[in-house]
C-alpha positions as CSV (number, residue, x, y, z in Angstrom):
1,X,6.6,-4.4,-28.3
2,X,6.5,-6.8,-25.5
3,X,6.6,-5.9,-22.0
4,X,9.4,-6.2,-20.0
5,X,9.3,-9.9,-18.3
6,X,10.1,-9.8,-14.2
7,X,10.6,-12.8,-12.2
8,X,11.2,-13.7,-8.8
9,X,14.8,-14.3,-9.2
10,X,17.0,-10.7,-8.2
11,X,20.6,-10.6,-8.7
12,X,22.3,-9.0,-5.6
13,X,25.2,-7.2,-5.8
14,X,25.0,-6.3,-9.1
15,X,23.8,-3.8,-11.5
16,X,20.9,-3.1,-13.5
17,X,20.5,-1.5,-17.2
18,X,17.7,-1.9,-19.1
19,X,18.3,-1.6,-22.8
20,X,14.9,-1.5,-24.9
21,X,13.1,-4.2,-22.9
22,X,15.8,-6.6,-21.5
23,X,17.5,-5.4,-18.4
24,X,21.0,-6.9,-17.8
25,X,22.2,-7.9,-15.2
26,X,26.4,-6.7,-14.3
27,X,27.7,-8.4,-11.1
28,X,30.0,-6.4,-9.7
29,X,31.6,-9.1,-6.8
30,X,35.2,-9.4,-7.7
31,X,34.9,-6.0,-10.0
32,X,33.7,-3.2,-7.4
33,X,34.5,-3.3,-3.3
34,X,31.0,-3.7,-2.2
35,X,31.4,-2.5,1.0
36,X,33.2,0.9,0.0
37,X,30.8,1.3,-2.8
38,X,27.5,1.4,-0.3
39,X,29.5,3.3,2.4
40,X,30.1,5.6,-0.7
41,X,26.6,6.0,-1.8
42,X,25.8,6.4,2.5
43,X,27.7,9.3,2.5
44,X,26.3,10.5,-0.8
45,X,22.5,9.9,0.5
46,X,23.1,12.1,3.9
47,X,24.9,14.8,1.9
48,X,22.1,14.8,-0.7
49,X,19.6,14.7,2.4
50,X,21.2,17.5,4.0
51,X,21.3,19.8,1.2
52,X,17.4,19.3,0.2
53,X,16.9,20.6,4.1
54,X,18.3,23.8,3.1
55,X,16.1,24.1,0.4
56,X,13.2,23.0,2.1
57,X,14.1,25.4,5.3
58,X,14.2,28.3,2.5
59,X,11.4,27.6,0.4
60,X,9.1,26.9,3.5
61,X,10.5,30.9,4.7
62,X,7.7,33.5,4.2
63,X,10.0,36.2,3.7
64,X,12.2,34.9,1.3
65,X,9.0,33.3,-0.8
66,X,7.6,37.1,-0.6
67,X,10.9,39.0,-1.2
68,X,13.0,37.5,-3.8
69,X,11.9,37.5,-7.3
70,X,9.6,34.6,-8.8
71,X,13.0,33.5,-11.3
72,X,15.2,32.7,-7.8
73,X,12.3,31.0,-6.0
74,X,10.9,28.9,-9.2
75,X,15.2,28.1,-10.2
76,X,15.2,27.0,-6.2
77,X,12.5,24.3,-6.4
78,X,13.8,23.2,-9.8
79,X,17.2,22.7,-7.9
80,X,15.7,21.0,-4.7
81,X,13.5,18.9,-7.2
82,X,16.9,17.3,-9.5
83,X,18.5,17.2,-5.7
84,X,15.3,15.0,-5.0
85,X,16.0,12.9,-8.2
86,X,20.0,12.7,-7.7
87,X,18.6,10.8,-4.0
88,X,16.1,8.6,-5.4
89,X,18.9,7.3,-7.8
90,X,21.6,6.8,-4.6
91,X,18.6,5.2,-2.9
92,X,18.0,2.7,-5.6
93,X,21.7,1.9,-5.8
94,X,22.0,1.3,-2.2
95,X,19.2,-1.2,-2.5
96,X,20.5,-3.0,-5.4
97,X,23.9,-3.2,-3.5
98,X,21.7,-4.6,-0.1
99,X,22.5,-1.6,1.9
């Protein structure tokens, strides 16, 4: 298989699915309000944000780390680790959206 070809050109406003190697390219101008979609994904990024602070404020607590069993601490990372994921995701949106 060939690699996946990249070139200079980026498509704002639209989004990105690669399928095998070809990514294609949807615009959504005309199909999606732009501006309510990144003010969307804004408020989606701070709430994400937020909640990984209570995770990090919990899992950086001595007490709790030394206290609660390893399941609850190890299930606590795992859940601040897919939060971390669900923000990289909202991040890369906002970017392909120019926000």
């Amino acid at each position: 298989m060939s690699e996946i070809e990249h070139t200079s050109q980026t498509i704002s406003n639209a989004y990105s699915v690669v399928v095998g190697n070809t990514v294609f390219f949807v615009p959504l101008e005309g199909l999606v309000d732009i501006d309510r979609e990144r003010k969307r994904l804004q408020k989606q990024q701070a709430d994400l944000e937020n909640r990984i602070a209570i995770y990090d404020k919990r899992l950086q607590n001595e007490d709790f780390i030394k206290k609660a069993p390893q399941e609850v601490v190890e299930k606590q990372r795992e859940e601040r680790r897919a939060l971390e994921e669900s923000l990289s995701k909202v991040i890369k949106r906002l970017s392909e959206l120019g926000g």
